[in-house]
N, C-alpha and C positions, 0 to 999 in steps of 0.2 A: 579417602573419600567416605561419606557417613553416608547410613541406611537410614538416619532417622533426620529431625526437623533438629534445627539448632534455633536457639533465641537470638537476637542482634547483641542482645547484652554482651554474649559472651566474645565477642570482635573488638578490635581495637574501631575507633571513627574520629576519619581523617578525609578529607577532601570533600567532592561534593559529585553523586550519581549524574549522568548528561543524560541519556537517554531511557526514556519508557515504554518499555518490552508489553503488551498488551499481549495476555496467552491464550487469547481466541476464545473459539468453542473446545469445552472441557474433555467433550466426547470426541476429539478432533487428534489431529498429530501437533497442531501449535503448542500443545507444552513440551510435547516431544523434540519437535527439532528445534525449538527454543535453548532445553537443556543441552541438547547433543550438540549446537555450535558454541553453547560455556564451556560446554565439557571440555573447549579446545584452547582455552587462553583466556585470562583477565580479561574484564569486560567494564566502560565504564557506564554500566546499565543497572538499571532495576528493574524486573520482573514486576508488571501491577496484574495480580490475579488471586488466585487459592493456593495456599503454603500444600495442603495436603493434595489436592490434585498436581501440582508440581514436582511434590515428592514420589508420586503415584509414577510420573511422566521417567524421572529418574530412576526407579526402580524396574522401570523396562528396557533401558540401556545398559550396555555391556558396561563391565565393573573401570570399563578403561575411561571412557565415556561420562562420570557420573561424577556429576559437581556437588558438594553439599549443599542443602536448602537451607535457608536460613531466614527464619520469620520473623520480618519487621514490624514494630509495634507500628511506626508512622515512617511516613516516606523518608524524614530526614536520617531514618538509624541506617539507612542503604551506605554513606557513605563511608569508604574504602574499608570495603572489605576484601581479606585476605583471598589471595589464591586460589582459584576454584573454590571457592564461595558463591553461590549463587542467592541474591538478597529478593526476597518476594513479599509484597507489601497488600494487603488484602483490601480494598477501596470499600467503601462502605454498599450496602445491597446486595453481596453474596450473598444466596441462598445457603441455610444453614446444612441443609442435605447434598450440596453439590456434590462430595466425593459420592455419592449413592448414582449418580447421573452412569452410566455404562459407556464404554471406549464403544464407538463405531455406529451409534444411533444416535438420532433425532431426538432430542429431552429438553423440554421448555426449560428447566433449571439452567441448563447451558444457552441458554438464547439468553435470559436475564443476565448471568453473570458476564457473558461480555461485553455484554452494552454496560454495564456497570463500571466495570475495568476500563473501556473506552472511553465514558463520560469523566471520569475522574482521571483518566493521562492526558485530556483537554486541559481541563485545569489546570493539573499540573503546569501543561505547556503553556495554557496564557498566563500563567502567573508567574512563568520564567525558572520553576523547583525543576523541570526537564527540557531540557535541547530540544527536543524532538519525540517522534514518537516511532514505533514500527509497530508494524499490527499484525499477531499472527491471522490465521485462517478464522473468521468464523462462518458459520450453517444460516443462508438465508431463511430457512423454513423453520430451523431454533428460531430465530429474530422472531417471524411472524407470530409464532406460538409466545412469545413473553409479552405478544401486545404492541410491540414497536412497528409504529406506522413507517418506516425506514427500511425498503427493499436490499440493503449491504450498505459498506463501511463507507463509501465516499459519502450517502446521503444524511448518515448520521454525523459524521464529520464534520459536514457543511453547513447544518443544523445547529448541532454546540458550537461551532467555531464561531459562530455570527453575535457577537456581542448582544444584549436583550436589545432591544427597539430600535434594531438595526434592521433593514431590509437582507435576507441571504444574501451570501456572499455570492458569486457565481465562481462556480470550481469545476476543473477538468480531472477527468482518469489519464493518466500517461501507463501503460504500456512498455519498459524498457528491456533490453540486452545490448550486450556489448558491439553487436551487429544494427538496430532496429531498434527506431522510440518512435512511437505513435501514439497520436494525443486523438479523445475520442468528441466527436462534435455530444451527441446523445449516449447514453449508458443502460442501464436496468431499464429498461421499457421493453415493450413488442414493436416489433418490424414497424407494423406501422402506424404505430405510434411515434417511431424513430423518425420515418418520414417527415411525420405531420411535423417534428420538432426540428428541422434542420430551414430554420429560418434564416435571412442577411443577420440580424443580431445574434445568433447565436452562434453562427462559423464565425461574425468578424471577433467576436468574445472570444472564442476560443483559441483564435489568431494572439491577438492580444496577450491572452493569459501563456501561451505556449513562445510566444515571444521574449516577455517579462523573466520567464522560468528559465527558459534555458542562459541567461545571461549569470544566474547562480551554480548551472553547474559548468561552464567556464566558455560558452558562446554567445557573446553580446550581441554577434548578428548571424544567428541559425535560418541554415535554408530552410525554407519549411515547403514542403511538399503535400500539395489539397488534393486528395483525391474527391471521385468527382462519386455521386450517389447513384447514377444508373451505367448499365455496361457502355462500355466506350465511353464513359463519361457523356452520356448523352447523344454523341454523336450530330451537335448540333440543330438535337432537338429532334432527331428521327424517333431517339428509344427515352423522349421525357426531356421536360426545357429545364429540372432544378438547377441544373448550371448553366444555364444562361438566365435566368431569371434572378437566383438566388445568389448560387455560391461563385459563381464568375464576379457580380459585382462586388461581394464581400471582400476577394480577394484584393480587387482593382481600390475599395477603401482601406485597406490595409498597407498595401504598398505607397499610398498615399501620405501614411502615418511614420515611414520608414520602415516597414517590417518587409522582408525578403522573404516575400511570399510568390508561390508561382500555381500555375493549374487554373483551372481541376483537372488533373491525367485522368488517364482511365485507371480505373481502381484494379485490376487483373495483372497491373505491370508496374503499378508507381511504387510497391512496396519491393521488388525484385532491385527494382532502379535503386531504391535508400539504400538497403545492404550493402552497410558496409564492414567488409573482412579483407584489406591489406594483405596482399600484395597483390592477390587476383581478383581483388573485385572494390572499388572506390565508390561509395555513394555517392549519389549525385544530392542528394540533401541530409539533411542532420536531424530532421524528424518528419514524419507525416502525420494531417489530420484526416482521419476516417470519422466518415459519418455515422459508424453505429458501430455497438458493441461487436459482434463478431466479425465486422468490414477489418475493423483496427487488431481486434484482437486473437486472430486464428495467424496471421503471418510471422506476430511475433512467438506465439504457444507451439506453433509448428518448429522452430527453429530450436525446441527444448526446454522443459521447466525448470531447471538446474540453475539456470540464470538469470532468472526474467524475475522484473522489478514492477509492481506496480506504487506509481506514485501519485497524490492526488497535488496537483496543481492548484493554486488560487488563495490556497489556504494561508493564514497569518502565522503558520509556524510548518514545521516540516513532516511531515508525514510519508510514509513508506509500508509497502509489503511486500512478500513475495506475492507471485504472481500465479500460487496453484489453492486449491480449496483445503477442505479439511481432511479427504480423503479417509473418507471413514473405512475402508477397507486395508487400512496400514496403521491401526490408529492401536498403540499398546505391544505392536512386534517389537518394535524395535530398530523398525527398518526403512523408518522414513527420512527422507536427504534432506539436511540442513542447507544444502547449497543457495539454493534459493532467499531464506530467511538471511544468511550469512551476504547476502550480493545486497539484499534489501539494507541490512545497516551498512554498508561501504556505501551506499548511496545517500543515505541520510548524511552519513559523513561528509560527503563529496557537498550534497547542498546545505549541510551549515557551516562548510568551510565557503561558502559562495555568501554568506551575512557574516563571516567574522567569527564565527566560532568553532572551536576547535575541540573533537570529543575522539 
């Protein structure tokens, strides 16, 4: 394993990179546990970030751990490189002072470079040079500091994904583990603001898009489980009518369209109900939609971050991440878990073997 930067020149180039490893926020653990799950086996990926904050990232992992870095002039020198080779391609917009950014703080330089790195593994993926993509950790409060109107990664995503003088796309957060996928009606907003956004069009879109999805990762008719936006799911309008007004009939045009959709349950028990863990315990559906970010997303963060897959739905190519932040408090130990980042590409895997490709 090398302590220093190697050039692509010096590799043999054979085949062709599938996936674009985005290395988040620089101050973050995404270059770290990026390198620590190479450090574990051939990978058919390219790293799109900073050759020297990656090499930074590698020289805090134990000597067992520690893939060489190897700096590609242009995205196409990524292909096949040797054995624990790790190939990192530098997008254009890095900040020339990035490695001066410090592990474990908040540094505009790191907000700019991953929207950099982000913007340019779109391309990549609409123009077909990568599979897909997976996205380390980035810092929403970097983001704001580099100027980007773009509260985290699904909004930026959905943004560049949208062809020019297209109207946006409409895209969902999915939420996965091997137990629990929950697909989210609202995201990055306030409560209630969440509220005010959980209209008939936007649960039945979201029905839709979580319907369409799951047919990629190998269920062409997923139960989908609505949870409902007030306790007891309203209780019929005792504790709020959204679901009798709103999300009741969204569901009722959705089953209309074929989607096997059911609810709204009460949201305290429908995500208990999904859980599914064989042999003692069978879910009664294959995904739930929650109406808001912490509705959807504390039952799957509670079950472990080790596992958990965030995926953005809707999107014209595939997209993945784990499912924890940057964790600035582990950020250059050494001691942060790949697990996560590692479940993120088997899933990527999983949905573009659902279009035909195989990485």
């Amino acid at each position: 394993m090398s302590d220093h930067l190697v050039d692509a020149a010096e590799t043999p180039v054979t085949g062709a990179p599938r996936l674009a490893l985005t290395m988040g926020d620089a101050c973050g653990v995404g270059p770290e546990i990026i390198a620590r799950w190479w450090g574990q086996g051939a990978h058919a990926a390219t790293v799109v970030g900073c050759p020297q904050v990656m090499q930074r990232a590698v020289a805090s992992l134990s000597a067992a751990h520690r893939p060489a870095v190897v700096r590609l002039a242009a995205w196409a020198d990524g292909r096949g490189l040797l054995p624990g080779q790790m190939g990192v391609w530098a997008p254009p917009g890095l900040p020339a002072d990035l490695i001066e950014a410090p592990w474990g703080r908040v540094d505009r330089r790191a907000g700019v470079a991953a929207a950099a790195c982000i913007r340019a593994a779109v391309r990549l993926a609409q123009s077909g040079d990568a599979a897909g993509i997976v996205t380390a950790p980035l810092h929403k409060e970097a983001l704001a500091l580099a100027g980007e109107p773009y509260p985290g990664h699904t909004e930026l995503l959905q943004a560049e994904g949208t062809p020019p003088g297209q109207p946006i796309a409409p895209v969902r957060m999915m939420l996965a583990n091997p137990q629990l996928k929950t697909v989210l009606v609202t995201i990055h907003v306030s409560l209630r603001q969440a509220i005010e956004q959980v209209t008939f069009d936007a649960v039945l879109e979201t029905l839709r898009i979580t319907h369409r999805s799951a047919q990629l990762w190998g269920q062409p008719r997923a139960r989908i489980g609505v949870a409902g936006l007030n306790p007891h799911a309203g209780e019929s309008g005792l504790f709020g009518d959204e679901e009798l007004r709103i999300i009741g009939p969204a569901i009722k045009a959705a089953r209309a369209e074929g989607i096997d959709a059911s609810g709204p349950w009460a949201p305290d028990t429908v995500f208990m109900r999904a859980r599914h863990a064989p042999p003692e315990h069978i879910g009664e559906f294959d995904v739930v939609i929650a109406m808001y970010h912490d509705q959807g997303l504390i039952p799957v963060k509670y079950m472990g971050l080790d596992q958990g897959v965030n995926v953005t739905l809707g999107l014209p190519f595939v997209r993945t991440s784990p499912d924890h932040g940057t964790a600035f408090d582990l950020a250059g130990t050494g001691r942060a878990d790949a697990s996560s980042f590692g479940q993120a590409v088997e899933m990527a895997r999983l949905l573009l073997s659902g279009r035909g490709v195989r990485v």
